[in-house]
mmCIF file as Biopython writes it, N, C-alpha, C and O atoms, coordinates in Angstrom:
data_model
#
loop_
_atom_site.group_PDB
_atom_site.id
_atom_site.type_symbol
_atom_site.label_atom_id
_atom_site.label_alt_id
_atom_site.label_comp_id
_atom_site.label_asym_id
_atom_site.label_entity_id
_atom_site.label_seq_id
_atom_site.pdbx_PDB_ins_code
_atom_site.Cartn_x
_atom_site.Cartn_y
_atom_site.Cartn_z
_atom_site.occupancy
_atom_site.B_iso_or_equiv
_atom_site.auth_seq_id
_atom_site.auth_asym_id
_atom_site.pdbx_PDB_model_num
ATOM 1   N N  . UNK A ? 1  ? 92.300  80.957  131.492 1.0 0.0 1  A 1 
ATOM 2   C CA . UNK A ? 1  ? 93.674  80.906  131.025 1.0 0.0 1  A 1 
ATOM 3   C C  . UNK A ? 1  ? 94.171  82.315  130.738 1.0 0.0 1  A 1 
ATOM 4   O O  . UNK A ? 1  ? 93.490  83.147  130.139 1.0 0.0 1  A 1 
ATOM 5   N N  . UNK A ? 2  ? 95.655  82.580  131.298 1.0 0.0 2  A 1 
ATOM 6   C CA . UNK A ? 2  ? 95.933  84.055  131.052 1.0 0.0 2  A 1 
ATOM 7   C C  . UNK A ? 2  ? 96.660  83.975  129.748 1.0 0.0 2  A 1 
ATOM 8   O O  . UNK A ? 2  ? 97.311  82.981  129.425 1.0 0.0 2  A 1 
ATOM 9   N N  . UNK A ? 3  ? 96.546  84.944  129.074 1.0 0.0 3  A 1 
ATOM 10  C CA . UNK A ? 3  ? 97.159  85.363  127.633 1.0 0.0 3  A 1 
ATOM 11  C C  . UNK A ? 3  ? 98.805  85.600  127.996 1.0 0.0 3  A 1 
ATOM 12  O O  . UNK A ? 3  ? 98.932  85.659  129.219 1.0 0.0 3  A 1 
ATOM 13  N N  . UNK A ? 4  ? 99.905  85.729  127.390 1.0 0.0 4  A 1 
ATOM 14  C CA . UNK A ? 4  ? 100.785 86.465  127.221 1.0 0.0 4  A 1 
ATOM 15  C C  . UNK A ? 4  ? 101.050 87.721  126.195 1.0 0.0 4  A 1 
ATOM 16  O O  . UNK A ? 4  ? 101.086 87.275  125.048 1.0 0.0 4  A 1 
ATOM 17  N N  . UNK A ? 5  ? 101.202 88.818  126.219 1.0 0.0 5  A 1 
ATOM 18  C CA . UNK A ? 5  ? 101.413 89.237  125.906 1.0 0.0 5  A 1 
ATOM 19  C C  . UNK A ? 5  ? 103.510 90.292  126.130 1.0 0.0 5  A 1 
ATOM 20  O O  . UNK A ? 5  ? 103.918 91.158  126.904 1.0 0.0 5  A 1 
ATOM 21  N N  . UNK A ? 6  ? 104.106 89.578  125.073 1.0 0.0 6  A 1 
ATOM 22  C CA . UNK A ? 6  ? 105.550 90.261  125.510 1.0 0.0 6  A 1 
ATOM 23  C C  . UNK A ? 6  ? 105.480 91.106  124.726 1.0 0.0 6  A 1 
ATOM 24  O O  . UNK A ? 6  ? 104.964 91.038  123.611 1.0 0.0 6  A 1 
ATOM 25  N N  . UNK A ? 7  ? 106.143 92.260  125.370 1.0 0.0 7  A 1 
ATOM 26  C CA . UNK A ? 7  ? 105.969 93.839  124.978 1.0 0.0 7  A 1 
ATOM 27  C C  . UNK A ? 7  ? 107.555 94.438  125.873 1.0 0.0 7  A 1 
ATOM 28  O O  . UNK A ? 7  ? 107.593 94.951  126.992 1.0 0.0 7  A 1 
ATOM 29  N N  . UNK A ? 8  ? 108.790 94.142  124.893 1.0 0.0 8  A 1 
ATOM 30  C CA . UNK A ? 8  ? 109.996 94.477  125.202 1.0 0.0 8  A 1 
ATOM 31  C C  . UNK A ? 8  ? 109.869 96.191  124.892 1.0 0.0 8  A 1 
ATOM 32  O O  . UNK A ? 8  ? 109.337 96.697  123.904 1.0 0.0 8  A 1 
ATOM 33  N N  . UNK A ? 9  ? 110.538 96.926  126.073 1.0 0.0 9  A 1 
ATOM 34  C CA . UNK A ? 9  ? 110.791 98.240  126.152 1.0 0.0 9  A 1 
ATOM 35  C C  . UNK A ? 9  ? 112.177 98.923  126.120 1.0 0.0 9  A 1 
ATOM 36  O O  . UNK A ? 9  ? 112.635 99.139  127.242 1.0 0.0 9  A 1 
ATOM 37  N N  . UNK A ? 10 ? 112.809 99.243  125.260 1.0 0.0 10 A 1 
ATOM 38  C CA . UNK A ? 10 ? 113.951 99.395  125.420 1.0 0.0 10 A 1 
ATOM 39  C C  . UNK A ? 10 ? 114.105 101.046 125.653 1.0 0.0 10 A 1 
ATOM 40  O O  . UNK A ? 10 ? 113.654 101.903 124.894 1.0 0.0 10 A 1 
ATOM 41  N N  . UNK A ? 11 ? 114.857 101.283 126.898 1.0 0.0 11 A 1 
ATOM 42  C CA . UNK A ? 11 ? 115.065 102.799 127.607 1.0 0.0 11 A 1 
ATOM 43  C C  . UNK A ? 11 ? 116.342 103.228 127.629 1.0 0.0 11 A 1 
ATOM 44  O O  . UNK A ? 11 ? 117.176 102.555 128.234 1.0 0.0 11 A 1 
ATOM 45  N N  . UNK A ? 12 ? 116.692 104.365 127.004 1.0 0.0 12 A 1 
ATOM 46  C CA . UNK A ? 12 ? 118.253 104.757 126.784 1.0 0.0 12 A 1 
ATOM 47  C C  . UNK A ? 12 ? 118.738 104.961 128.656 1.0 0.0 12 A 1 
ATOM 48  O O  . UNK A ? 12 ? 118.192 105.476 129.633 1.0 0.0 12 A 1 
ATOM 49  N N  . UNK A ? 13 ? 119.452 104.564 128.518 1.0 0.0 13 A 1 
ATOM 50  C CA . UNK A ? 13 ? 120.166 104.394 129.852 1.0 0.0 13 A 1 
ATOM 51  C C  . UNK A ? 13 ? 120.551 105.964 130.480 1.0 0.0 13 A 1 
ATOM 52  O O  . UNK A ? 13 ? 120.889 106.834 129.678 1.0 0.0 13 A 1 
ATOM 53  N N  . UNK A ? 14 ? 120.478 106.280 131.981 1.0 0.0 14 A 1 
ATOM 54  C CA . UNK A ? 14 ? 120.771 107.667 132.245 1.0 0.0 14 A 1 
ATOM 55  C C  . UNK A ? 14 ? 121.657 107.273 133.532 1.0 0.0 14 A 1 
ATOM 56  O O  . UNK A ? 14 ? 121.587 106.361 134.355 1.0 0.0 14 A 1 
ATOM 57  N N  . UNK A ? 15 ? 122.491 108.326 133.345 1.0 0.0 15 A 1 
ATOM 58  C CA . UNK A ? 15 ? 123.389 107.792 134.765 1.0 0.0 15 A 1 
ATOM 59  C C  . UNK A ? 15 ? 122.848 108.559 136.052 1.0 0.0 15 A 1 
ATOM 60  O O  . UNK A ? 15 ? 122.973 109.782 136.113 1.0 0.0 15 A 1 
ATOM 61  N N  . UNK A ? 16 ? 122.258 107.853 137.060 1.0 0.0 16 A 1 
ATOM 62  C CA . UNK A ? 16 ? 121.749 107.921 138.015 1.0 0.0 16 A 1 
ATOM 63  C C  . UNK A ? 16 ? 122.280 108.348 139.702 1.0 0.0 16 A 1 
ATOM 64  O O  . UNK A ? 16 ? 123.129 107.606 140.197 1.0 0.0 16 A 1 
ATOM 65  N N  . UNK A ? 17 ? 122.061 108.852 140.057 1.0 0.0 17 A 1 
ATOM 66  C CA . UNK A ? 17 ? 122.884 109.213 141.281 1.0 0.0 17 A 1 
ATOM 67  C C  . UNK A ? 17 ? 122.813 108.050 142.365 1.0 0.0 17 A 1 
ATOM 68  O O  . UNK A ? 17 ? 122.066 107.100 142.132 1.0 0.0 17 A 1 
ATOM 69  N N  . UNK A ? 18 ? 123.391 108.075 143.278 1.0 0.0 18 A 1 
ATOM 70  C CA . UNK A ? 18 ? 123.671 106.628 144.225 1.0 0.0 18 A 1 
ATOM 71  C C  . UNK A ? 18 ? 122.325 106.368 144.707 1.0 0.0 18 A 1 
ATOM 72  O O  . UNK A ? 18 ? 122.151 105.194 145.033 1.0 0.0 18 A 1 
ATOM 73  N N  . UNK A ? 19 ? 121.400 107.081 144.831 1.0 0.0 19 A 1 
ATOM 74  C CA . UNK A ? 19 ? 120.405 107.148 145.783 1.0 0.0 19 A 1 
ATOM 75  C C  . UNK A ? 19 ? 119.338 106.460 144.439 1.0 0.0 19 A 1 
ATOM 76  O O  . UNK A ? 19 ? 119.561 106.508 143.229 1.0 0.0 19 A 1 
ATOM 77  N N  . UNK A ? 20 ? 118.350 105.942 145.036 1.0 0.0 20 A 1 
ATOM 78  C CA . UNK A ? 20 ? 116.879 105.196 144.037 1.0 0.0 20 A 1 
ATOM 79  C C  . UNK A ? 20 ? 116.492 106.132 143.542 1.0 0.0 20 A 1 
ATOM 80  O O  . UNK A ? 20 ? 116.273 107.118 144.246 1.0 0.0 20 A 1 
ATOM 81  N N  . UNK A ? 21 ? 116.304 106.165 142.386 1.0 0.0 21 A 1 
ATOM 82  C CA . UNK A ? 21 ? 114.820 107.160 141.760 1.0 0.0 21 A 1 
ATOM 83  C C  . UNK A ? 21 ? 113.989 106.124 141.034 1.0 0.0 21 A 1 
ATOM 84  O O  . UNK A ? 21 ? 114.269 105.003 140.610 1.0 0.0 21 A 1 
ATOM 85  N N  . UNK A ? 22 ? 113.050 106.734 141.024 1.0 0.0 22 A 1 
ATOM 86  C CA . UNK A ? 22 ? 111.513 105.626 140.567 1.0 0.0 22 A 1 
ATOM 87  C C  . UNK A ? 22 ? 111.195 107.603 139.129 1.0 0.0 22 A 1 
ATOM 88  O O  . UNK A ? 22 ? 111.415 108.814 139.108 1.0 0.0 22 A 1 
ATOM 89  N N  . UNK A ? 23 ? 110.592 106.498 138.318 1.0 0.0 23 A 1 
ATOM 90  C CA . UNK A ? 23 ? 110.250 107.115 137.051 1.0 0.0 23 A 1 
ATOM 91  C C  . UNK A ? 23 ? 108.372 106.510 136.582 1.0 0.0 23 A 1 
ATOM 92  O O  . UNK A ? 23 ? 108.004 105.348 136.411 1.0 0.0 23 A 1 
ATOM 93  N N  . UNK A ? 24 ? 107.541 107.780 136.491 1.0 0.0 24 A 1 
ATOM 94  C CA . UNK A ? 24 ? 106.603 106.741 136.092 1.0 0.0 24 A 1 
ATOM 95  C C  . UNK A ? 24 ? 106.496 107.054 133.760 1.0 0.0 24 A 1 
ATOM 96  O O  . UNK A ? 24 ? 106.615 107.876 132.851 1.0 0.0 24 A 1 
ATOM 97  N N  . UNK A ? 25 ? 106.202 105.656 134.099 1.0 0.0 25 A 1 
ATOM 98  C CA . UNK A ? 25 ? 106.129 105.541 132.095 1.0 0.0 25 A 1 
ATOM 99  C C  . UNK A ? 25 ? 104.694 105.416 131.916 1.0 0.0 25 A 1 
ATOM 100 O O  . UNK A ? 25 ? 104.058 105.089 132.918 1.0 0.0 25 A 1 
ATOM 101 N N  . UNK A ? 26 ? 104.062 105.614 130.831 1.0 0.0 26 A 1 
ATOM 102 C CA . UNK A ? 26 ? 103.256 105.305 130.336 1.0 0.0 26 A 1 
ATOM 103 C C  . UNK A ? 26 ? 103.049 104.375 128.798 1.0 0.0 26 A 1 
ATOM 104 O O  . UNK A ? 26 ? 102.995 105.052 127.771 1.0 0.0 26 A 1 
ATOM 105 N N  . UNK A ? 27 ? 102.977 103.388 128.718 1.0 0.0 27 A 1 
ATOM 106 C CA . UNK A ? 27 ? 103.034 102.689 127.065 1.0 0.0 27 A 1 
ATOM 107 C C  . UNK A ? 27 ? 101.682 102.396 126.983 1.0 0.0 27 A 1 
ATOM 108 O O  . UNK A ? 27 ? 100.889 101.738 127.658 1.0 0.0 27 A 1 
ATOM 109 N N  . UNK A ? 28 ? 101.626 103.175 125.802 1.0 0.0 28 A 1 
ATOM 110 C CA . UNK A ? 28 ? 100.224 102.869 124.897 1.0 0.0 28 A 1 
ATOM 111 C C  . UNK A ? 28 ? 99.899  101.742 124.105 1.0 0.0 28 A 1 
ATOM 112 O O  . UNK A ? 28 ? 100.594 101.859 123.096 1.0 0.0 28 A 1 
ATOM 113 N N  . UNK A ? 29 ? 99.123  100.569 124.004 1.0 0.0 29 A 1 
ATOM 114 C CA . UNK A ? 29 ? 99.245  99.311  123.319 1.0 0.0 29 A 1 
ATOM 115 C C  . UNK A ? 29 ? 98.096  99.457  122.897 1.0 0.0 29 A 1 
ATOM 116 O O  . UNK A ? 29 ? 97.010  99.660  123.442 1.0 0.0 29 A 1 
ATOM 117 N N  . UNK A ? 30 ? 98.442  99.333  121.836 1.0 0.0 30 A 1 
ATOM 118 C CA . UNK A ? 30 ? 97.237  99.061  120.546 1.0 0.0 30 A 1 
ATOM 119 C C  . UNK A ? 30 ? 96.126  97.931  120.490 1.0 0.0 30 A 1 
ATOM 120 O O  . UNK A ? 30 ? 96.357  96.723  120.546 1.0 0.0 30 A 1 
ATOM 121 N N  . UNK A ? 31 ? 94.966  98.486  120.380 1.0 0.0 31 A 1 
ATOM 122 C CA . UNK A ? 31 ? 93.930  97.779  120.485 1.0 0.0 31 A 1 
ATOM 123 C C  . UNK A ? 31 ? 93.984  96.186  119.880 1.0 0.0 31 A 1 
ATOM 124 O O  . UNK A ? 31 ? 93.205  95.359  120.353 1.0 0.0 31 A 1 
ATOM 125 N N  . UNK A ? 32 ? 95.122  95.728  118.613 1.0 0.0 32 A 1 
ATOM 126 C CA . UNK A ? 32 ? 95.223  95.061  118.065 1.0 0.0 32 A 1 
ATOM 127 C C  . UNK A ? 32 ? 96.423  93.958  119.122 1.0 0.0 32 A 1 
ATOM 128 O O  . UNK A ? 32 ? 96.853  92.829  118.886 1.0 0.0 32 A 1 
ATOM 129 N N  . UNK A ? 33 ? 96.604  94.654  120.002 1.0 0.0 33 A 1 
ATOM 130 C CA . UNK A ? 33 ? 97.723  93.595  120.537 1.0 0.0 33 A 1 
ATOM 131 C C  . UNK A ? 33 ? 96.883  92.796  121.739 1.0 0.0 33 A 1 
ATOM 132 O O  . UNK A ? 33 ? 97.417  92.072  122.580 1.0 0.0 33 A 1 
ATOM 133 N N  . UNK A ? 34 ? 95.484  93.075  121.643 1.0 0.0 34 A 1 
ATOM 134 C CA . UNK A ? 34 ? 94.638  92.198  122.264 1.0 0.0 34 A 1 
ATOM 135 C C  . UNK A ? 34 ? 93.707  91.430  121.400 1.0 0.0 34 A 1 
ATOM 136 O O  . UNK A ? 34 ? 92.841  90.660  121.814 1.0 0.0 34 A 1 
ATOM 137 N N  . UNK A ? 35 ? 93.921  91.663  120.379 1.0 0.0 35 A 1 
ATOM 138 C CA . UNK A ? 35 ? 92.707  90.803  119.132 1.0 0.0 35 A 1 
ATOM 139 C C  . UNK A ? 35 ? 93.132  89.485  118.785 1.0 0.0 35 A 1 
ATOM 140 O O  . UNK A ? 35 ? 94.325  89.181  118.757 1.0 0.0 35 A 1 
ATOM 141 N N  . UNK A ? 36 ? 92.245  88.721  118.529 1.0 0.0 36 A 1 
ATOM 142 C CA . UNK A ? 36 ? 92.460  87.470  118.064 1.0 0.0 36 A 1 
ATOM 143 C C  . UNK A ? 36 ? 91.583  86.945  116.699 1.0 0.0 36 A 1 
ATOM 144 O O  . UNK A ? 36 ? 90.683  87.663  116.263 1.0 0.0 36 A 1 
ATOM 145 N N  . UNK A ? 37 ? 91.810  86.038  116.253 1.0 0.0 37 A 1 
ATOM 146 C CA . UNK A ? 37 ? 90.760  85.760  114.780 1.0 0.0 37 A 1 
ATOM 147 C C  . UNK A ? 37 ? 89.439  85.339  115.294 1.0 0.0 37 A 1 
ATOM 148 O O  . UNK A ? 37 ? 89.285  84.761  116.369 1.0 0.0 37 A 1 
ATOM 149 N N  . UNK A ? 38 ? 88.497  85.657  114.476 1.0 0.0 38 A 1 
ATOM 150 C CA . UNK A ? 38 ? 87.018  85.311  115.481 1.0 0.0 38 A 1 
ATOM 151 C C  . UNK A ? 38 ? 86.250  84.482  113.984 1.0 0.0 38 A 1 
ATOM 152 O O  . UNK A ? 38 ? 85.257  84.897  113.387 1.0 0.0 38 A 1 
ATOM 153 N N  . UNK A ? 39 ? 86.966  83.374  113.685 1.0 0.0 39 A 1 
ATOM 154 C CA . UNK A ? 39 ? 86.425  82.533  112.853 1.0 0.0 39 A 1 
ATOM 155 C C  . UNK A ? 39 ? 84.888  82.284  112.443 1.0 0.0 39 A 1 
ATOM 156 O O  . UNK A ? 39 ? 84.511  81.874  111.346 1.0 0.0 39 A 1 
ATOM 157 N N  . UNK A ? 40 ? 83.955  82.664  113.712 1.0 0.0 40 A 1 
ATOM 158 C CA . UNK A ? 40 ? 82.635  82.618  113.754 1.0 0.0 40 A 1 
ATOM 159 C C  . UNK A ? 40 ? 82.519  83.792  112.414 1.0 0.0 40 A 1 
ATOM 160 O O  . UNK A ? 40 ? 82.164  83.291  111.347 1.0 0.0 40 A 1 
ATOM 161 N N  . UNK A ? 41 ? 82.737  84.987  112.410 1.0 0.0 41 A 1 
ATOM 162 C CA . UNK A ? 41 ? 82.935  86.198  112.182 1.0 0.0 41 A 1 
ATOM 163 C C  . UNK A ? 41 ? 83.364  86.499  110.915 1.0 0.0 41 A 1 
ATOM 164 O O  . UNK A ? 41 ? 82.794  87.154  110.043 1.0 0.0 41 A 1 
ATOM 165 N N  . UNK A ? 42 ? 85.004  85.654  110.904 1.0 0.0 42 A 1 
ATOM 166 C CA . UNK A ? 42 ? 85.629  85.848  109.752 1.0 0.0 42 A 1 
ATOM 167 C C  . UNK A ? 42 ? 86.442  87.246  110.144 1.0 0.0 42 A 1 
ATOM 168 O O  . UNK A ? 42 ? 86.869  88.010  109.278 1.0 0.0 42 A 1 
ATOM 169 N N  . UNK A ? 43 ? 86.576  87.444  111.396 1.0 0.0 43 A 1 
ATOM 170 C CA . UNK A ? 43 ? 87.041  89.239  111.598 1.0 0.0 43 A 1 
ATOM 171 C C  . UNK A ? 43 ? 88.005  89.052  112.971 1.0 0.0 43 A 1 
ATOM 172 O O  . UNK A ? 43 ? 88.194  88.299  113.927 1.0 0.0 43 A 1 
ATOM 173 N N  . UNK A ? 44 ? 88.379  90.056  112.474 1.0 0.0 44 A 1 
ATOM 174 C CA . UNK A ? 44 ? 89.705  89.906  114.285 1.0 0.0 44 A 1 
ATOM 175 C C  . UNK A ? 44 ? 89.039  91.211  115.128 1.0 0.0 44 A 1 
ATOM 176 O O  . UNK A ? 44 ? 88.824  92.375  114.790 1.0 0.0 44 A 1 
ATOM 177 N N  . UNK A ? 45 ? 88.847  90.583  116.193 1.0 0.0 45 A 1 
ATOM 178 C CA . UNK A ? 45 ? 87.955  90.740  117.073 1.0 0.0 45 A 1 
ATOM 179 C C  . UNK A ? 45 ? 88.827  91.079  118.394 1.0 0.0 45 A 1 
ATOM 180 O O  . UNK A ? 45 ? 90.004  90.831  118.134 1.0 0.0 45 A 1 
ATOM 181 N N  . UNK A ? 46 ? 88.672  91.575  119.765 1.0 0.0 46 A 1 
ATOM 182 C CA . UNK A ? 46 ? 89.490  91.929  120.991 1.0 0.0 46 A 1 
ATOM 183 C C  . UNK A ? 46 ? 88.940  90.604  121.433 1.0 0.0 46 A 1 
ATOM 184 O O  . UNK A ? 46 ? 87.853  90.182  121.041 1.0 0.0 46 A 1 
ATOM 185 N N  . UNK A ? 47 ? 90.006  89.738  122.557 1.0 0.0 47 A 1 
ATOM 186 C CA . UNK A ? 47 ? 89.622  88.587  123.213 1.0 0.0 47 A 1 
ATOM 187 C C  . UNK A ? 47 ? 89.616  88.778  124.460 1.0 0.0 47 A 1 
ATOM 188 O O  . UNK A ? 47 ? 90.642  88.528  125.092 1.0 0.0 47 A 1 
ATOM 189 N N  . UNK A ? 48 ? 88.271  89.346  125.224 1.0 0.0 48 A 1 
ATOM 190 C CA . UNK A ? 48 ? 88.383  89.092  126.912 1.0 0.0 48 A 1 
ATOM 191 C C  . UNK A ? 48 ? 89.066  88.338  127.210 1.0 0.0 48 A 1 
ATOM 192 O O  . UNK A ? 48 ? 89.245  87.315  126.550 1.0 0.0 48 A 1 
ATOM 193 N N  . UNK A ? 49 ? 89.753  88.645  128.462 1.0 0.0 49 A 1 
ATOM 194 C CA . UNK A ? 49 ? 90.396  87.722  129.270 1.0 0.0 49 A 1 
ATOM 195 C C  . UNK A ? 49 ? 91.577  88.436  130.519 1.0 0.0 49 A 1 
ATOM 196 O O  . UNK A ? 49 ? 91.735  89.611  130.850 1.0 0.0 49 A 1 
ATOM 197 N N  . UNK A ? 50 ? 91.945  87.763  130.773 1.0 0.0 50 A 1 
ATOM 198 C CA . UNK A ? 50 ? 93.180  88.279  131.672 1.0 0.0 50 A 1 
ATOM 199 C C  . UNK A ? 50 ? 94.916  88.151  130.824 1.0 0.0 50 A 1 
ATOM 200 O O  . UNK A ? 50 ? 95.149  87.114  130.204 1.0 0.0 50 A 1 
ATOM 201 N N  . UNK A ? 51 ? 95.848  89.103  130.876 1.0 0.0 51 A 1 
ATOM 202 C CA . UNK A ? 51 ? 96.602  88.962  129.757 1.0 0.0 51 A 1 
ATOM 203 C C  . UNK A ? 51 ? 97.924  89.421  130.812 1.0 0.0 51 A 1 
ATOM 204 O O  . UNK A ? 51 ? 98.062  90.506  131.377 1.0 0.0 51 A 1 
ATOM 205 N N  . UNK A ? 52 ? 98.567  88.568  130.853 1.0 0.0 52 A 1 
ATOM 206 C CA . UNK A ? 52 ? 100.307 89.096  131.128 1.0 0.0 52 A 1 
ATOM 207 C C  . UNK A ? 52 ? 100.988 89.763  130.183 1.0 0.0 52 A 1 
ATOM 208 O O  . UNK A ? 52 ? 101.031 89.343  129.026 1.0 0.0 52 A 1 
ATOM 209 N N  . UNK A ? 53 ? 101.747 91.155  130.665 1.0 0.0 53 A 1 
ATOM 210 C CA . UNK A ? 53 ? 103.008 91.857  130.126 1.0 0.0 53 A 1 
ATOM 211 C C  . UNK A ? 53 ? 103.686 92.184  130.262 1.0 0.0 53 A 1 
ATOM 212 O O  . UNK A ? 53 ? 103.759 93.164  131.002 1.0 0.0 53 A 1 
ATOM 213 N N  . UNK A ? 54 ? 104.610 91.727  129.755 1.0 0.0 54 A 1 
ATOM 214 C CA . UNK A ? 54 ? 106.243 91.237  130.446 1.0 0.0 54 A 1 
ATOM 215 C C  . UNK A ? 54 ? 107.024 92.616  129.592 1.0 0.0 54 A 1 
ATOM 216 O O  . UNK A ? 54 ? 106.933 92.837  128.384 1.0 0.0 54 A 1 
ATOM 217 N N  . UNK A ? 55 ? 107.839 93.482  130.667 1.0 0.0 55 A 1 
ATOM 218 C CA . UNK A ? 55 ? 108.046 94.674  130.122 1.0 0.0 55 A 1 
ATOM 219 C C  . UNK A ? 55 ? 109.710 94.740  130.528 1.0 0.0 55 A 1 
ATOM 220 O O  . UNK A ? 55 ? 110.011 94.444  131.684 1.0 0.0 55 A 1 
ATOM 221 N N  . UNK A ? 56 ? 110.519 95.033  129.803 1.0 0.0 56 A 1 
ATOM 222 C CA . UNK A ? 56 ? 111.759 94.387  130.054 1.0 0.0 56 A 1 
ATOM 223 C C  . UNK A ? 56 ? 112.687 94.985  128.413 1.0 0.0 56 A 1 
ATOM 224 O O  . UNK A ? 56 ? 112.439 94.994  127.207 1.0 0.0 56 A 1 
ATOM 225 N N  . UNK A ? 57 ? 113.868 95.435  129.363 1.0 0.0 57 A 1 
ATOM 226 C CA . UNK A ? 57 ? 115.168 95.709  127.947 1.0 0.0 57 A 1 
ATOM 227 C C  . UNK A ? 57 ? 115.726 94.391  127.782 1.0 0.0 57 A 1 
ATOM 228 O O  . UNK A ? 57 ? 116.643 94.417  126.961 1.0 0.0 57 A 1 
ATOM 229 N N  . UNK A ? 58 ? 115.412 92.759  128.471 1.0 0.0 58 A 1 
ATOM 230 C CA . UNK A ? 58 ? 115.859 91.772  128.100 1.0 0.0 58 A 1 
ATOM 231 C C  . UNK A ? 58 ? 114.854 91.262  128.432 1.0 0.0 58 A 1 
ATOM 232 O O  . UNK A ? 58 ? 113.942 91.805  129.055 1.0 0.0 58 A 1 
ATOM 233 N N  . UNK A ? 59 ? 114.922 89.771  127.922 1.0 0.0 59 A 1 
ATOM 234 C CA . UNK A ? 59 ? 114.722 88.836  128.698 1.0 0.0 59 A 1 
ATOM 235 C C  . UNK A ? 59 ? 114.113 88.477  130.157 1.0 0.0 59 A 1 
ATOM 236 O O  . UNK A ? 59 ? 112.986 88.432  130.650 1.0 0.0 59 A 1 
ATOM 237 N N  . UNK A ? 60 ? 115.031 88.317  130.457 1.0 0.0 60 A 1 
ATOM 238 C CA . UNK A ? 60 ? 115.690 88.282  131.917 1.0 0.0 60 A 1 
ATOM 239 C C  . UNK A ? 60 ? 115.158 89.293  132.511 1.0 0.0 60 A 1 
ATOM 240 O O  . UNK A ? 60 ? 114.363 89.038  133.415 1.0 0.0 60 A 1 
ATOM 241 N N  . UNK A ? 61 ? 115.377 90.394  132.252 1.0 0.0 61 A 1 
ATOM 242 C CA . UNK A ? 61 ? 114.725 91.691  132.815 1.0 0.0 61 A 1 
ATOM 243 C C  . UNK A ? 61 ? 112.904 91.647  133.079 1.0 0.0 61 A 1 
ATOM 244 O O  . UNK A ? 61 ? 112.230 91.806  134.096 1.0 0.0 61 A 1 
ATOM 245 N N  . UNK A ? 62 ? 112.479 91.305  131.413 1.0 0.0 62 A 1 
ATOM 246 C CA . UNK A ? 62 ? 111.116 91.309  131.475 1.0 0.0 62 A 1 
ATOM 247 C C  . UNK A ? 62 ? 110.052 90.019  132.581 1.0 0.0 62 A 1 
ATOM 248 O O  . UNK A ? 62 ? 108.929 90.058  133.084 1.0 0.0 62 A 1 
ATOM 249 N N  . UNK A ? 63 ? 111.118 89.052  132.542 1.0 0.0 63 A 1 
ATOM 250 C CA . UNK A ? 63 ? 110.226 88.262  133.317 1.0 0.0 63 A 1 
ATOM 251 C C  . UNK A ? 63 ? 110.726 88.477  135.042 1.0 0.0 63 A 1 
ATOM 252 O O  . UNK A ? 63 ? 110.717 87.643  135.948 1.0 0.0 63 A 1 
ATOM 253 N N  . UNK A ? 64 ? 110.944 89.233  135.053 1.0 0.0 64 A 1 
ATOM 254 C CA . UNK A ? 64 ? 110.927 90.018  136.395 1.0 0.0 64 A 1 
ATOM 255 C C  . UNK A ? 64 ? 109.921 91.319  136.767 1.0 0.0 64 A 1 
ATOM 256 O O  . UNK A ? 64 ? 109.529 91.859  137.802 1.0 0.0 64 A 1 
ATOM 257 N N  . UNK A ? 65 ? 109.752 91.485  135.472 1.0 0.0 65 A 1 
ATOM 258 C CA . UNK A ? 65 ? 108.322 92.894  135.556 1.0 0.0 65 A 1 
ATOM 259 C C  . UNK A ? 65 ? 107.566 92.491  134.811 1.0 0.0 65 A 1 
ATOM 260 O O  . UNK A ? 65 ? 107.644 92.332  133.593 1.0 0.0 65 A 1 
ATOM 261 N N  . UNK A ? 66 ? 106.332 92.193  135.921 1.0 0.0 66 A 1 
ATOM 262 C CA . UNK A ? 66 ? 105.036 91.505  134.856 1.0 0.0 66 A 1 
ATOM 263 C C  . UNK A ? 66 ? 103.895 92.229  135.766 1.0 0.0 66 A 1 
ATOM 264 O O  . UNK A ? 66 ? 103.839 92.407  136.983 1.0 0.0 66 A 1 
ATOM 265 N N  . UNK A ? 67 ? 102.968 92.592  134.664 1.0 0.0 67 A 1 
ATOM 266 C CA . UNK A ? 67 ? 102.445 93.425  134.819 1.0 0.0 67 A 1 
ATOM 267 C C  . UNK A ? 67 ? 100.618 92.549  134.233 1.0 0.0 67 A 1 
ATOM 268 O O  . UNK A ? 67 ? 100.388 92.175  133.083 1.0 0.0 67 A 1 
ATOM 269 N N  . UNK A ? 68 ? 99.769  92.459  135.258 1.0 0.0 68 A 1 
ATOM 270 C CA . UNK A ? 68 ? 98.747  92.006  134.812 1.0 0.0 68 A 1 
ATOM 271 C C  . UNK A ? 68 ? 97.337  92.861  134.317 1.0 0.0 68 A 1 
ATOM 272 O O  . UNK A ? 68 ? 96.957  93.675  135.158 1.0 0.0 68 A 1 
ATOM 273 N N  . UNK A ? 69 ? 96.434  92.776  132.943 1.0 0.0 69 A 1 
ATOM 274 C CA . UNK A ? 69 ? 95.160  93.736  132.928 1.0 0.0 69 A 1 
ATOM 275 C C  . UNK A ? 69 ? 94.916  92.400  132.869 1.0 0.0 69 A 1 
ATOM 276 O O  . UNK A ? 69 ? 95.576  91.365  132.775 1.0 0.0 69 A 1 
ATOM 277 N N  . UNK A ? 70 ? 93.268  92.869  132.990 1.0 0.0 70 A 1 
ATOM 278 C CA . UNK A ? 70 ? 92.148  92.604  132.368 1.0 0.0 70 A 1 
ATOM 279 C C  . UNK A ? 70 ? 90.936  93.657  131.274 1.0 0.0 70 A 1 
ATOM 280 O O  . UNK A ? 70 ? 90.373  94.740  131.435 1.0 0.0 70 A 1 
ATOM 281 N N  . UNK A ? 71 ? 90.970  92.587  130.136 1.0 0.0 71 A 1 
ATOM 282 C CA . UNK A ? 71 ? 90.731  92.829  129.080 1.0 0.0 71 A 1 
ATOM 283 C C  . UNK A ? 71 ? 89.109  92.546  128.910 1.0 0.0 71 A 1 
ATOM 284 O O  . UNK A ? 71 ? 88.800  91.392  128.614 1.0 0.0 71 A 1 
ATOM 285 N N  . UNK A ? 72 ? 87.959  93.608  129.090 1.0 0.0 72 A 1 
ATOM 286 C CA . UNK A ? 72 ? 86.376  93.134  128.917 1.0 0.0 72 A 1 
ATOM 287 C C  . UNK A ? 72 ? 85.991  93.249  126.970 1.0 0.0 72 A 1 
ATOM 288 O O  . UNK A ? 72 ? 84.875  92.952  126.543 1.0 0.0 72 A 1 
#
C-alpha cells in the first residue's frame, strides 16, 4: 500500500518569457514526515514503504505533480 504524503509548495510567481523554461527545486522533508507510531516500541519510528508527493500551489495543481520515493 502506497502512503500519501501532501506537501503543498507555494512559489512566488515570475513573469516568464513566451518560450518554456524548466527550473530545478530541491525540498528537503524531514525525517518525521515519514514516521509513524510504532506501538510495539511506544516510539515514532520511519515506516518503509512506497510514499506519494503531491507537490502543488493548489490542489488541482498538486495532483497533477506526483512524485513517487521509496522509503527503506
Amino acid at each position: 500500500m502506497k502512503k500519501q504524503l501532501f506537501f503543498m509548495a507555494m512559489l512566488m510567481a515570475m513573469s516568464l518569457s513566451a518560450s518554456a523554461q524548466q527550473q530545478q527545486v530541491t525540498i528537503s522533508l524531514p525525517r518525521q514526515s515519514f514516521e509513524g507510531w510504532d506501538s510495539q516500541t511506544n516510539t515514532m519510528r520511519v515506516v518503509p514503504g512506497k510514499y506519494q508527493i503531491f507537490v502543488g500551489g493548489s490542489s488541482a495543481e498538486a495532483a497533477k505533480n506526483v512524485i513517487e520515493v521509496k522509503v527503506k
